[in-house]
N, C-alpha and C positions, 0 to 999 in steps of 0.2 A: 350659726354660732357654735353649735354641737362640733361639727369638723372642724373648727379653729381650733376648739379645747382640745381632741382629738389630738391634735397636729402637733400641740405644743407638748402633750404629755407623752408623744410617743418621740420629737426632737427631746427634752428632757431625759427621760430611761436612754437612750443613747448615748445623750451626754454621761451620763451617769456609768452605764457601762461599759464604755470604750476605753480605758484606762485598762480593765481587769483582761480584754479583749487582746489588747498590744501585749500586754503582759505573757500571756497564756501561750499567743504563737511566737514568741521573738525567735525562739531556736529554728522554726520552720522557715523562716527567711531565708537568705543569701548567708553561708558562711562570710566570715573573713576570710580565713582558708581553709583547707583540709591536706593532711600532709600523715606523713607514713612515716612512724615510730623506728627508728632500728635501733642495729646496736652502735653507730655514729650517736647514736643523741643521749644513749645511757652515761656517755661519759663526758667528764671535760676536757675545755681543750688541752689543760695540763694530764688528761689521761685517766682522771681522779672518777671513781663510780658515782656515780649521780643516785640518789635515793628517793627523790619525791620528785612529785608531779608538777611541781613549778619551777623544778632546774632542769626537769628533761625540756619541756612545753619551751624553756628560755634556749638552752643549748641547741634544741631545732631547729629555731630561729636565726642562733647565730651562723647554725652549719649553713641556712640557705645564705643569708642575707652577708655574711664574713668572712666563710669558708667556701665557698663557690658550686655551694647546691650539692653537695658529694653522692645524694639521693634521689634528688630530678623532685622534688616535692611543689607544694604549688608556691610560686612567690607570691606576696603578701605586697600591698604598698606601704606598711605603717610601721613594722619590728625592723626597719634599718640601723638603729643607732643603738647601741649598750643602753642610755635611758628609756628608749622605750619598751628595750625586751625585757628590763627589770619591773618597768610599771604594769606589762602583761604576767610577768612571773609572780607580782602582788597580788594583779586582780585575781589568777587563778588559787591563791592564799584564799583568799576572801569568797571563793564561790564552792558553792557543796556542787565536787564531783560525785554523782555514782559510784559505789564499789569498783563495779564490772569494767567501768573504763579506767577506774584509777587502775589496778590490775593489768587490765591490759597495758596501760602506758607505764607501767613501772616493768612491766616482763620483757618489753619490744616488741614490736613487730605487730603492731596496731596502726590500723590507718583510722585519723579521727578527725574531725571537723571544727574549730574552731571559733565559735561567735563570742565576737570580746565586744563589751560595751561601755567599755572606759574603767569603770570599778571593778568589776565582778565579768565573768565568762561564763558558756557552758560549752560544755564539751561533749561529743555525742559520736558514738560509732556508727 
């Protein structure tokens, strides 16, 4: 009886702790992609300077997936259409970059890795 209790309190603490677990390593997963900042993505396509980190993060997207990759970056299967590169341009709204990388993605010339998970992203060099 002692190892049943045993068994069920250490399945429970698992249960328990695997939620904070997923959490903790999501970034160390499989990117979505990883893809290399320049000066193609500082700007738009009307030429116009891009300023923050979820219109360059969109504009990269579009150079791959609209403009015909002008940087050899990784294509992605999911930022094909204007709605979706606008819902990744949200999520990255919504998620606390780093200083260090925003920095970097607003100067150029940053290669960065990309993990989006519907709302929110994190973004990591």
């Amino acid at each position: 009886m002692s190892s049943r209790k045993t068994l069920v309190t250490l399945l429970s603490s698992i249960v328990l702790v695997s939620p904070f677990l997923t959490t903790a390593t999501q970034a160390q997963g499989n990117p979505t992609y990883c893809t290399w900042i320049t000066p193609n993505d500082l700007r738009s396509t009307n030429g116009a300077p891009l300023r923050s980190v979820d219109q360059i993060i969109q504009q990269d997207r579009a150079n791959v997936h609209k403009f015909g990759n002008p940087d050899r970056d990784q294509v992605d299967p999911i930022f094909t259409s204007y709605k979706k590169r606008l819902a990744l341009a949200e999520a990255v709204r919504r998620s606390d970059i780093s200083p260090g990388v925003r920095n970097a993605i607003l100067n150029g010339n940053a290669t960065v890795c990309v993990y989006f998970y519907g709302n929110t992203v994190d973004i990591v060099q």
